[in-house]
Wavefront OBJ file of the C-alpha trace (Angstrom):
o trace
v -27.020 63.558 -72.236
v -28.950 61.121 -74.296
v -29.683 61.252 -77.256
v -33.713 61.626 -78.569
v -35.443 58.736 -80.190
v -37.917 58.255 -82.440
v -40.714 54.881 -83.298
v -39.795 52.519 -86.109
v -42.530 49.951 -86.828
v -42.477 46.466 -88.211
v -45.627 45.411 -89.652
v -45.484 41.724 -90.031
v -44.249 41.119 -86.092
v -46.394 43.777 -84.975
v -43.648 45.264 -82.934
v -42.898 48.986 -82.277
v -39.055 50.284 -81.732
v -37.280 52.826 -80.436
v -34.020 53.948 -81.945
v -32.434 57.008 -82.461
v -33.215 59.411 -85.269
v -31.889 58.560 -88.293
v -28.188 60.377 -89.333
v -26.774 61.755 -92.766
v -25.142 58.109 -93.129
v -27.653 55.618 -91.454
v -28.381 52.427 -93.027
v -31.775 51.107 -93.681
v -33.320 49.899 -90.226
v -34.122 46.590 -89.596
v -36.601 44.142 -87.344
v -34.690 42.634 -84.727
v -37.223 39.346 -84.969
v -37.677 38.911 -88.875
v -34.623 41.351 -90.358
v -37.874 42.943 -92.136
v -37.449 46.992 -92.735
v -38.524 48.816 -90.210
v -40.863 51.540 -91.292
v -39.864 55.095 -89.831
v -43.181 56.552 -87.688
v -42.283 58.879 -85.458
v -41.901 60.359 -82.255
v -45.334 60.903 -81.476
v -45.950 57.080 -82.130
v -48.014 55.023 -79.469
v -47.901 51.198 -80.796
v -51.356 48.908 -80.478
v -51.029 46.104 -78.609
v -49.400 43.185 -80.278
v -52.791 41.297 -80.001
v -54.891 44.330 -81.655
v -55.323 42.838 -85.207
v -57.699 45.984 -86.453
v -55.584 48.358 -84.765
v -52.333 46.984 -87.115
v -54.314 46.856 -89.927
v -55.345 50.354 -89.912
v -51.934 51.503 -89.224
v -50.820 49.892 -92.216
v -53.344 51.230 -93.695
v -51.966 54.761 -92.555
v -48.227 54.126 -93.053
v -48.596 52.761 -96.444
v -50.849 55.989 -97.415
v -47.420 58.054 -96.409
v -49.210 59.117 -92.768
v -46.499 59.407 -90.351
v -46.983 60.530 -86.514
v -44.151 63.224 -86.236
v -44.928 65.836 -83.465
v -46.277 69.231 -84.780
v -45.625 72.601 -83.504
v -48.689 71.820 -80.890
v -47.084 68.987 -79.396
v -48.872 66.072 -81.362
v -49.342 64.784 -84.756
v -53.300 65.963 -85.280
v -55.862 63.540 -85.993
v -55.436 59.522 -86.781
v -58.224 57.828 -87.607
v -58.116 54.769 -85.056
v -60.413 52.361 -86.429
v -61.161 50.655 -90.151
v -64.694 52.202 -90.057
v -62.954 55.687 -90.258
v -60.694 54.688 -92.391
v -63.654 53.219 -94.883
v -65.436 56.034 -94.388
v -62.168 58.578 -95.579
v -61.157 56.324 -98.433
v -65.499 56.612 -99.659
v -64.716 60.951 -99.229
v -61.646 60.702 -101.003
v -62.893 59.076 -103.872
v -66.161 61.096 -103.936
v -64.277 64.644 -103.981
v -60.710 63.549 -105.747
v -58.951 64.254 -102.397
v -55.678 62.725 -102.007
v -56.608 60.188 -99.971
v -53.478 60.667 -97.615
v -54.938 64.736 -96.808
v -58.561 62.545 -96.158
v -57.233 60.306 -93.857
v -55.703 63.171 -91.548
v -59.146 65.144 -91.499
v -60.513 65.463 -88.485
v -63.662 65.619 -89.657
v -65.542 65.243 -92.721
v -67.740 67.712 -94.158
l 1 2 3 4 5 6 7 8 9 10 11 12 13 14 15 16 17 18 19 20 21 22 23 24 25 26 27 28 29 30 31 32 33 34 35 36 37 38 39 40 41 42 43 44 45 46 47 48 49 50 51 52 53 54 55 56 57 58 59 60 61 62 63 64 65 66 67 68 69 70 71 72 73 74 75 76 77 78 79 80 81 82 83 84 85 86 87 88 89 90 91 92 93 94 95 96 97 98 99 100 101 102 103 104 105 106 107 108 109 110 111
């Protein structure tokens, strides 16, 4: 049987991999392209395309923030914002109300 995998991301080729999860004694991940560290995202991961420039910017955006995409109890990982407008628009909500601005990003909506 195989084993499960999870997404690791590299932000600077814009490239998504799949690798399997990461053991007591695993070493660091790295890009196959640059030798960059991969960033850990995921199972419930879907990558941008390559060509997507605001789509990779807001998921660095996300990933640096701490936001991963690990599946939930429901099956997904709840709400990602998917464009910089929402992302603008959580950062201006976190600073207004002293939210962490990780919990703001993950909101589905804003009151």
């Amino acid at each position: 049987m195989a084993h499960a995998k999870t997404s690791y991301v590299c932000l600077p080729c814009r490239a998504s991999h799949k690798q399997p999860y990461p053991g007591h004694h695993d070493h660091d991940r790295v890009c196959p392209r640059c030798a960059e560290p991969l960033i850990h995202v995921g199972s419930a991961f879907a990558a941008p395309k390559r060509r997507d420039t605001a789509a990779w910017r807001t998921l660095s955006v996300l990933l640096h923030a701490g936001v991963r995409f690990h599946k939930s109890c429901c099956g997904g990982p709840g709400y990602r914002p998917r464009t910089l407008s929402e992302v603008r628009e959580r950062m201006a909500y976190a600073r207004a109300t002293g939210e962490p601005f990780a919990q703001a990003l993950v909101r589905r909506e804003l009151p």
